[in-house]
N, C-alpha and C positions, 0 to 999 in steps of 0.2 A: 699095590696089591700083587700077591705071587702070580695067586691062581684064580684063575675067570672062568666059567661053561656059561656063555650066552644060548638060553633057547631062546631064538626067533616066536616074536608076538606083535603081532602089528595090528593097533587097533586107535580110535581117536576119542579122548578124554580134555575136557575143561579142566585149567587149574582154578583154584579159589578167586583171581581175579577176571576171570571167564576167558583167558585164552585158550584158545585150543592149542592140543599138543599129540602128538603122535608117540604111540610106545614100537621101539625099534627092535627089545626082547625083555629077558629078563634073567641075570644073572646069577644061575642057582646056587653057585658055592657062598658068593657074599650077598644073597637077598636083596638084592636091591632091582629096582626097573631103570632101564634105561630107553631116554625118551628126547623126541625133537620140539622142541618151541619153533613156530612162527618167527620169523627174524631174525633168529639167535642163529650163530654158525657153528655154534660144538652142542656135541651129545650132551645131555644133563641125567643125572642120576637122582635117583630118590630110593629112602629105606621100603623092603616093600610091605612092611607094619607100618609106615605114616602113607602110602600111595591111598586108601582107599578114604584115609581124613582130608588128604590134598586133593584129589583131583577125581573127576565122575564120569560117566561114561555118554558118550554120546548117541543120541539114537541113530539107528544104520540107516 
């Protein structure tokens, strides 16, 4: 990808097999959220038209 603008979002969401995950921003030229798994040791991405069929938010 060329060009990235990360705004900063930090919030903790369940994916569909109930891990939690943490969003670290979210990508406004390419739509996408970018977010940490539990265990996993790199950033993961998702579209952010499929973010709210994947994954839910959690109560504060």
């Amino acid at each position: 990808m060329e060009k990235e603008f990360i705004k900063p979002w930090v919030a903790r969401y369940r994916n569909s097999h109930g891990i939690e995950v943490q969003t670290v921003g979210v990508d406004i030229i390419n739509h996408r959220v970018i977010y940490r798994q539990k265990g996993y040791p790199h950033d993961c991405v998702c579209p952010r038209r499929e973010w709210p069929k994947k994954f839910k938010r959690e109560p504060s």
